[in-house]
TORDOVEX-188030 format. One record per atom (N, C-alpha, C): residue number from 1; residue in one letter; atom name; x negated, y, z negated. Coordinates in pm, whole numbers. Layout:
N
NUM:A:CA:X:Y:Z
...
END
This chain:
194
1:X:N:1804:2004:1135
1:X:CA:1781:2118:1047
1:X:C:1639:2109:994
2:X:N:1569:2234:1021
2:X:CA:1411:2246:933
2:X:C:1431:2322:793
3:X:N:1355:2222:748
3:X:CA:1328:2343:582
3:X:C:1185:2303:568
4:X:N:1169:2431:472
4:X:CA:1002:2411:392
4:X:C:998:2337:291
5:X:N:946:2251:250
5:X:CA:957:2191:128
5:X:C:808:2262:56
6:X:N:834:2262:-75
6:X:CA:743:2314:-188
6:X:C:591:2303:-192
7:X:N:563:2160:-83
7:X:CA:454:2152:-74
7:X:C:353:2217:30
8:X:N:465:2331:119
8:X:CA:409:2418:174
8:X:C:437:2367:367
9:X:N:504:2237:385
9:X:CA:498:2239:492
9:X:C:675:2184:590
10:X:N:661:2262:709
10:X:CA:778:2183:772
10:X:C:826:2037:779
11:X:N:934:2023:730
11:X:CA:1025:1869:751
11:X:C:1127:1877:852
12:X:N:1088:1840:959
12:X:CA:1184:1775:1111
12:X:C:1188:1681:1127
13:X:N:1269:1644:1217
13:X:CA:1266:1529:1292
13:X:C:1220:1408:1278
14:X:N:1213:1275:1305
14:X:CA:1214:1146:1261
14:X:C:1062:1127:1205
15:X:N:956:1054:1244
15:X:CA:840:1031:1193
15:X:C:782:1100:1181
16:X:N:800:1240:1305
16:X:CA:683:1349:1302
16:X:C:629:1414:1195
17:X:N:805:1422:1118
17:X:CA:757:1542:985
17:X:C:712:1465:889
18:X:N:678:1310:848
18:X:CA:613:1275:782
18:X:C:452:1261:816
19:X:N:435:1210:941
19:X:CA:303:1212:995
19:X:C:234:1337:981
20:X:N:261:1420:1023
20:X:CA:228:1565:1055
20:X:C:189:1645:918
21:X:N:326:1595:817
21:X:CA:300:1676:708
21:X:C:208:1584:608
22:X:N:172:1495:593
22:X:CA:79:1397:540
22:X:C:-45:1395:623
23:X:N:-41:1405:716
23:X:CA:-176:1403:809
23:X:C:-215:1485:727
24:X:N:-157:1622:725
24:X:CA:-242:1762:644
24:X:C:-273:1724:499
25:X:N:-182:1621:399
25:X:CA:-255:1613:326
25:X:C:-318:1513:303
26:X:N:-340:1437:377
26:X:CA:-494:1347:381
26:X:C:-581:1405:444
27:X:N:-572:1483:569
27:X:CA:-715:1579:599
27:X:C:-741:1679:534
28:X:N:-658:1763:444
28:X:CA:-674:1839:403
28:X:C:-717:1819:249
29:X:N:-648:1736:171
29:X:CA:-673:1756:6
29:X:C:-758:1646:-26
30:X:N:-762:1514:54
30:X:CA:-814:1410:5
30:X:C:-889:1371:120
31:X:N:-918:1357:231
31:X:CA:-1065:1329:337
31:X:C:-1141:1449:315
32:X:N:-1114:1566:338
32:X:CA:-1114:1667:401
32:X:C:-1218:1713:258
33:X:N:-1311:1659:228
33:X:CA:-1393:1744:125
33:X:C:-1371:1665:-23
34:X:N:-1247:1615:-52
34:X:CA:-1205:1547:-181
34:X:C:-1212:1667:-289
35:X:N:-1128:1760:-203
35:X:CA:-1112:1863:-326
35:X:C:-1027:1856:-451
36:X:N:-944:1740:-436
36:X:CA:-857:1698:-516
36:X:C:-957:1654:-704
37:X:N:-1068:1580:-574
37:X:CA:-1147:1470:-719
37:X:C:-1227:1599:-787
38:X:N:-1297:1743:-661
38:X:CA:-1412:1840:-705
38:X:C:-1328:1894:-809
39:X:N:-1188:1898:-815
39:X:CA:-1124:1979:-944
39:X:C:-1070:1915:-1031
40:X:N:-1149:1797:-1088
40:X:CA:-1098:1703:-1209
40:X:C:-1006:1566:-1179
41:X:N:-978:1594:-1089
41:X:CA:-901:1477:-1019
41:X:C:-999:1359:-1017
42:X:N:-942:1274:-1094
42:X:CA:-994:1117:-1047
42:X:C:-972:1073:-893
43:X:N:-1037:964:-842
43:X:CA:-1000:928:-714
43:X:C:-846:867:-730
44:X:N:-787:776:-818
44:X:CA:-675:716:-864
44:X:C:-593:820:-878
45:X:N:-627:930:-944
45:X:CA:-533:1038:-979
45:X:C:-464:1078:-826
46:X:N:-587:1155:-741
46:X:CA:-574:1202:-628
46:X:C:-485:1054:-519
47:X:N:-527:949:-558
47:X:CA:-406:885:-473
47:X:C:-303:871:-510
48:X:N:-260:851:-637
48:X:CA:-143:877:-703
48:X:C:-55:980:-650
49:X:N:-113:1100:-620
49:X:CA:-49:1182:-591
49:X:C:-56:1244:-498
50:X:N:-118:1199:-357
50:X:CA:-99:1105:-241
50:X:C:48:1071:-239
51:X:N:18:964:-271
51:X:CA:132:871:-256
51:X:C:264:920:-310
52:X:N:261:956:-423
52:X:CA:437:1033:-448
52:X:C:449:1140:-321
53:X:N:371:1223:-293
53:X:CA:392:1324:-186
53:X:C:464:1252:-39
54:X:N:406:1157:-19
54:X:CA:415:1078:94
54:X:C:594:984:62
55:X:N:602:974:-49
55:X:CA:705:907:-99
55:X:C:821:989:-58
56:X:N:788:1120:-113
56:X:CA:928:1198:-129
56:X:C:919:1259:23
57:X:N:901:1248:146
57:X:CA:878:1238:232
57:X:C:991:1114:331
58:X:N:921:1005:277
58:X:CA:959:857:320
58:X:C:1132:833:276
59:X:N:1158:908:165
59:X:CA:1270:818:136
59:X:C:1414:873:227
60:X:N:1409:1027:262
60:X:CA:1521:1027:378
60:X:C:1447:1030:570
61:X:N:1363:942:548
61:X:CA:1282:957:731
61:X:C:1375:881:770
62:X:N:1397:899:936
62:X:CA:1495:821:971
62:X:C:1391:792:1123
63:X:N:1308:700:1044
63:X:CA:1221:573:1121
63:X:C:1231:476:1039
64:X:N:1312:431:1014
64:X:CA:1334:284:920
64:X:C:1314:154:951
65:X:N:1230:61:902
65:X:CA:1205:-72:977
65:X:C:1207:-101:807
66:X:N:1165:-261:828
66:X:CA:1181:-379:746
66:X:C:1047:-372:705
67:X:N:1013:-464:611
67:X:CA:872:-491:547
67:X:C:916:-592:476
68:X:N:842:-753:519
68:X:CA:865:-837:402
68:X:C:740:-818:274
69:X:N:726:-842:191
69:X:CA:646:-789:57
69:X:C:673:-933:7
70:X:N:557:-993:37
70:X:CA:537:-1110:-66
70:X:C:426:-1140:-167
71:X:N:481:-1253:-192
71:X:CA:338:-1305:-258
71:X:C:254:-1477:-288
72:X:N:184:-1501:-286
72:X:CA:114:-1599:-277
72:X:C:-28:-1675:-406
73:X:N:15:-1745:-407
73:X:CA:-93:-1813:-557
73:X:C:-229:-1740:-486
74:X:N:-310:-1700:-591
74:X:CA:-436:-1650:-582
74:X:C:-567:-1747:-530
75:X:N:-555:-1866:-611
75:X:CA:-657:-1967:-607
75:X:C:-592:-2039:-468
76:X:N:-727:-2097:-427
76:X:CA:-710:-2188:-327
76:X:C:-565:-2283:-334
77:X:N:-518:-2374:-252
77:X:CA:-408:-2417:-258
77:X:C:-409:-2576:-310
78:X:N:-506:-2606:-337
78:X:CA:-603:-2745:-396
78:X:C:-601:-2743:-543
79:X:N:-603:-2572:-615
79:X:CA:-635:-2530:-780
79:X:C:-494:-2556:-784
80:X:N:-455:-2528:-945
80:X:CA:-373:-2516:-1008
80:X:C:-328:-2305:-1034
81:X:N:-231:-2317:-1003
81:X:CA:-161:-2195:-998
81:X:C:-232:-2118:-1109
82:X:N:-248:-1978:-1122
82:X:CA:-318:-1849:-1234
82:X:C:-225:-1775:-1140
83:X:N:-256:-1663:-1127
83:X:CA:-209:-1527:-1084
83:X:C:-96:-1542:-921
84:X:N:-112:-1433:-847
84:X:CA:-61:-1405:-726
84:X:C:-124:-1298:-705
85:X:N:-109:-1305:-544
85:X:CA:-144:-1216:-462
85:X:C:-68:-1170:-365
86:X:N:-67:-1042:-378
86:X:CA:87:-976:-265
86:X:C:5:-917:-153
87:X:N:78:-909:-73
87:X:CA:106:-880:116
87:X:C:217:-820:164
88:X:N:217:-765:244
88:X:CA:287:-727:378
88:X:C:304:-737:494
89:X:N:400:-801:547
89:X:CA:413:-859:698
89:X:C:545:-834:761
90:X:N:536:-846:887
90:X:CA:727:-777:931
90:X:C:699:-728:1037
91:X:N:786:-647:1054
91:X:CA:827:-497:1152
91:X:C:702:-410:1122
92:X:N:680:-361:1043
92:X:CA:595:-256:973
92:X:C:458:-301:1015
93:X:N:411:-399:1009
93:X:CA:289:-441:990
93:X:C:233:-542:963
94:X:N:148:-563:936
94:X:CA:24:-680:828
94:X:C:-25:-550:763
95:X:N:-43:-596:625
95:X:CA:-107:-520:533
95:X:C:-171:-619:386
96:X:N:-305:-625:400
96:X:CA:-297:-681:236
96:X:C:-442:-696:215
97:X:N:-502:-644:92
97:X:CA:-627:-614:62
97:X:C:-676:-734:0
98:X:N:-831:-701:22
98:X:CA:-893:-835:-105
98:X:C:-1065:-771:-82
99:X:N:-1168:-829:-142
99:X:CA:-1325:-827:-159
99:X:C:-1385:-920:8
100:X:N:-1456:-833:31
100:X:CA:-1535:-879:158
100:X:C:-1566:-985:93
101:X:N:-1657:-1107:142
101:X:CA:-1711:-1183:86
101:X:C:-1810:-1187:28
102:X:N:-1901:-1132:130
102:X:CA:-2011:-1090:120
102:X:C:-2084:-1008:10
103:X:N:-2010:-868:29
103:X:CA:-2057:-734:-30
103:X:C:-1966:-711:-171
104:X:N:-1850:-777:-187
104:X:CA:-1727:-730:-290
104:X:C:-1639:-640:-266
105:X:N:-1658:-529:-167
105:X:CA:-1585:-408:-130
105:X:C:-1463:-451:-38
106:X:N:-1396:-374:-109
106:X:CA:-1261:-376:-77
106:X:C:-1229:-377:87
107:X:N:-1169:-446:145
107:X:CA:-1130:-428:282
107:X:C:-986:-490:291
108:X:N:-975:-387:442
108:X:CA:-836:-462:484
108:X:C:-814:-549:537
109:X:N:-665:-633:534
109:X:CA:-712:-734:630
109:X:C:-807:-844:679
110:X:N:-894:-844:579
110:X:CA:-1048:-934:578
110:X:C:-1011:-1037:596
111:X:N:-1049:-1124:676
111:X:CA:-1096:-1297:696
111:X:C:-1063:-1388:597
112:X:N:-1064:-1356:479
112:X:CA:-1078:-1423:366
112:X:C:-902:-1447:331
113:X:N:-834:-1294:240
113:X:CA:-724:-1311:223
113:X:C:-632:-1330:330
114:X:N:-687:-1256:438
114:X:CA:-542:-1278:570
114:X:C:-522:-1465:594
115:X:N:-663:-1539:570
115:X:CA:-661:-1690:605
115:X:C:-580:-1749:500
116:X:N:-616:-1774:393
116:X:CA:-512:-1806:283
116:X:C:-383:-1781:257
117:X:N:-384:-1650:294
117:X:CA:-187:-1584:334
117:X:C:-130:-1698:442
118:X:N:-240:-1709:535
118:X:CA:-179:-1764:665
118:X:C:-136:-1952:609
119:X:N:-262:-1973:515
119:X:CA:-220:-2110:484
119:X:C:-132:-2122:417
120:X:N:-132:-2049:332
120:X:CA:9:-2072:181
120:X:C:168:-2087:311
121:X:N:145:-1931:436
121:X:CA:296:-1947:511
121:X:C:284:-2031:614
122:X:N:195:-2122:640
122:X:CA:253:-2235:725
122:X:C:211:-2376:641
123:X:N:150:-2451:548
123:X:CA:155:-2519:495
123:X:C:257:-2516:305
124:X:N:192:-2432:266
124:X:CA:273:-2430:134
124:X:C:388:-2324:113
125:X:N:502:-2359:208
125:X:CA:610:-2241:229
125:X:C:686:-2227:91
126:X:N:701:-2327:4
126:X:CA:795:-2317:-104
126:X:C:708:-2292:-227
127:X:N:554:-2262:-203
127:X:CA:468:-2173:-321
127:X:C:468:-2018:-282
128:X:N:548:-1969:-153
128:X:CA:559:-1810:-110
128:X:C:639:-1799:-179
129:X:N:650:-1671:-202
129:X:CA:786:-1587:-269
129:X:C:779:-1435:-154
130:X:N:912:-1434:-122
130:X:CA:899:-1297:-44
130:X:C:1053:-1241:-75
131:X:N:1047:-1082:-25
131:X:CA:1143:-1020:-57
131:X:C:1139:-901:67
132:X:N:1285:-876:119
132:X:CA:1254:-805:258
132:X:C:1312:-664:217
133:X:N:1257:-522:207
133:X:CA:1253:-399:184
133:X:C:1248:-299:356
134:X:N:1331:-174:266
134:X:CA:1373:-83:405
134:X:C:1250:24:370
135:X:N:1209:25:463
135:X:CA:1108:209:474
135:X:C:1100:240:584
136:X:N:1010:371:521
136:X:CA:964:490:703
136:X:C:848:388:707
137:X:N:882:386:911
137:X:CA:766:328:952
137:X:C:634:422:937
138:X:N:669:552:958
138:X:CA:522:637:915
138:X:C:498:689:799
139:X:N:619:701:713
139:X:CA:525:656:562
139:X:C:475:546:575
140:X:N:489:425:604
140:X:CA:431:323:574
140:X:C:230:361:636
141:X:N:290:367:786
141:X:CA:101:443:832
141:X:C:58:533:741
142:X:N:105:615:716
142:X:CA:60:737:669
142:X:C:-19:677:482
143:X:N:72:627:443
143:X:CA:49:507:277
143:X:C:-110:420:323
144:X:N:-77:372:421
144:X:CA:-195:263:443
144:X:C:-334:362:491
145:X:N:-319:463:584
145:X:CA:-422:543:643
145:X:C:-484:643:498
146:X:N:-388:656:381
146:X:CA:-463:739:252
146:X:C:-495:630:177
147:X:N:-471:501:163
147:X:CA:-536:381:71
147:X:C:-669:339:142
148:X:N:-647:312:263
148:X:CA:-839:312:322
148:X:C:-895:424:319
149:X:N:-856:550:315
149:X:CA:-920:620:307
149:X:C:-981:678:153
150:X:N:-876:666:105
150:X:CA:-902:604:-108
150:X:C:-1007:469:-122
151:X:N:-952:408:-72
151:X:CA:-1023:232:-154
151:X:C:-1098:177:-87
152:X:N:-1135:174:56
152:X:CA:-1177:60:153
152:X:C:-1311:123:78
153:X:N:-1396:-15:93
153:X:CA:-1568:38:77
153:X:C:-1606:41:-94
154:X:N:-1488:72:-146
154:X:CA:-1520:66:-282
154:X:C:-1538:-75:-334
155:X:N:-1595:-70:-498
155:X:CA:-1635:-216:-530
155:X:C:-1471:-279:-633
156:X:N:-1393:-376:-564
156:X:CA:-1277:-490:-556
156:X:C:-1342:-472:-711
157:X:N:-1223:-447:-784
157:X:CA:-1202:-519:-915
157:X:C:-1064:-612:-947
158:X:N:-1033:-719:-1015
158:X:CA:-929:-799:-981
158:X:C:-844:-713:-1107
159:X:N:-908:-704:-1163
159:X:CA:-797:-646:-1281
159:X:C:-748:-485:-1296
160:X:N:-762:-416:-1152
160:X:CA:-785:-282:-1142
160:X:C:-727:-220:-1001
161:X:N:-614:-189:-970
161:X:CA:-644:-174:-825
161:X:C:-699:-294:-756
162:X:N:-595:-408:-790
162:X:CA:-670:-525:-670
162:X:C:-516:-495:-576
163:X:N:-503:-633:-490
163:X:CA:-428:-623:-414
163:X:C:-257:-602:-459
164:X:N:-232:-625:-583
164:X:CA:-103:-630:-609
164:X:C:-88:-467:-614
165:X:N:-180:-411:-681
165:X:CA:-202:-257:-672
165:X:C:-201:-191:-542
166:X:N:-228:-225:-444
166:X:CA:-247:-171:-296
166:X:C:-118:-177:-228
167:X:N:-73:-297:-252
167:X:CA:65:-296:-179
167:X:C:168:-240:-225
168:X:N:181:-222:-361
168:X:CA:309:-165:-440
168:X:C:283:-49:-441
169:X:N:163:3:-397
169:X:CA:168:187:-395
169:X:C:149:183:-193
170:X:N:122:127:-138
170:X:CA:215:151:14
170:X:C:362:125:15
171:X:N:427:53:-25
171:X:CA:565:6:-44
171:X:C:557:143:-38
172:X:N:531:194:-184
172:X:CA:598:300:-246
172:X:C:602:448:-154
173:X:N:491:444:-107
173:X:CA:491:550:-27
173:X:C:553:552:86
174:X:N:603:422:124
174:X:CA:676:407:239
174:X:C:854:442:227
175:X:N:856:472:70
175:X:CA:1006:503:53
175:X:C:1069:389:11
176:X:N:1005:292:-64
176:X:CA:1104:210:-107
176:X:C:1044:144:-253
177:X:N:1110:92:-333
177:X:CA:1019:52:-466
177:X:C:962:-103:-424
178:X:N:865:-111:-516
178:X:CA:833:-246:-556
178:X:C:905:-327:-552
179:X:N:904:-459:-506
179:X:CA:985:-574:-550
179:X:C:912:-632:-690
180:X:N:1039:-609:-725
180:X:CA:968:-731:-872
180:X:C:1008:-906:-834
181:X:N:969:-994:-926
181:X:CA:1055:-1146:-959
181:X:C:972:-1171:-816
182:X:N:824:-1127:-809
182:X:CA:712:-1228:-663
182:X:C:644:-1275:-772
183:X:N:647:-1299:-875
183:X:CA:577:-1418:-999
183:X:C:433:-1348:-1054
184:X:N:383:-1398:-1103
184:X:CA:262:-1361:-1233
184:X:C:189:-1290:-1151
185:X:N:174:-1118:-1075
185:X:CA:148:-1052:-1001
185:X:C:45:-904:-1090
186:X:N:28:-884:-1159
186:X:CA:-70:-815:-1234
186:X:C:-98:-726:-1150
187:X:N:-31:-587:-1185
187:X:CA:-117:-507:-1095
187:X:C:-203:-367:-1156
188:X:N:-238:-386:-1289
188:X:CA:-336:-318:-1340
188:X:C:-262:-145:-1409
189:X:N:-352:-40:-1345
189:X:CA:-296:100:-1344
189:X:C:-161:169:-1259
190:X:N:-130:34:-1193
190:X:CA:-4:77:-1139
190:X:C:158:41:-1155
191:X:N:243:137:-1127
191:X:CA:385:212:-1232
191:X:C:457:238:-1134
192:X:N:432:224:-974
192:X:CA:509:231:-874
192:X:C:676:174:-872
193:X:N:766:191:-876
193:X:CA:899:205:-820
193:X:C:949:180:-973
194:X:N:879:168:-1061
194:X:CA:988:90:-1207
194:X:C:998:247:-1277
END
């Protein structure tokens, strides 16, 4: 069965009608000129609302895979424990942000955090915390393809939109909430699934 939903576009069939109808609004409201930000819209605002669009989308798609959503001590594995840092790994993907080294700007996947993820899960397995969540596999693309297209390149703040912030608003857009109880995880301006 097709219907229009409010936001002006067709909902069919398994991934398509999320891809398709999110494609349009990431080329259209938020790549596509950033007409969202030219009419008062913050960039945060405009992904915010992104991402609920993409959400209410995700939560009846019937492309459903797994996503484990963890998290991992921040500091090297030598320091003494401060914060965490969350990720995504599974069915769905690898997903998990941090500061180039170099420059500070936000990237995906970078050298830096993907290596430390990798050490904490094969040397320090009982300092991981993970939790395994259902979503659309193309909300999940569709979440990750409007956060690089939002954040990558911008300048990494830890207390702002760092990585705990990135992943709990893909979760979210992927149709499923946040996991809470992944430990001292700080994620700034973000209110995703609670």
């Amino acid at each position: 069965m097709e219907t229009v939903s409010r936001l002006g576009w067709k909902q069919g069939g398994i991934g398509f009608g999320i891809g398709a109808a999110v494609g349009g609004l990431v080329e259209g409201s938020y790549l596509g000129g950033m007409q969202n930000v030219a009419h008062g819209m913050s960039r945060q605002q405009a992904y915010q609302a992104g991402i609920r669009r993409i959400h209410s989308l995700s939560i009846n798609a019937n492309d459903k895979t797994t996503a484990i959503v963890g998290s991992r001590p921040l500091v090297k594995a030598s320091e003494p424990e401060t914060f965490r840092h969350r990720y995504i790994r599974g069915q769905v993907g690898r997903f998990e942000i941090g500061p180039d080294a170099e420059t500070g700007l936000i990237e995906i996947n970078g050298e830096g955090s993907f290596s430390r993820t990798e050490e904490y899960l094969q040397s320090f397995p009982s300092r991981v915390f993970e939790q395994t969540v259902v979503v659309s596999q193309s909300g999940f693309n569709t979440s990750v393809s409007l956060y690089k297209a939002a954040w990558v390149g911008t300048k990494y703040d830890w207390y702002n939109c760092n990585s705990n912030f990135a992943v709990n608003s893909v979760i979210y857009g992927a149709g499923a909430n946040a996991p809470e109880n992944l430990g001292l995880s700080p994620v700034g301006i973000d209110h995703y699934g609670k």
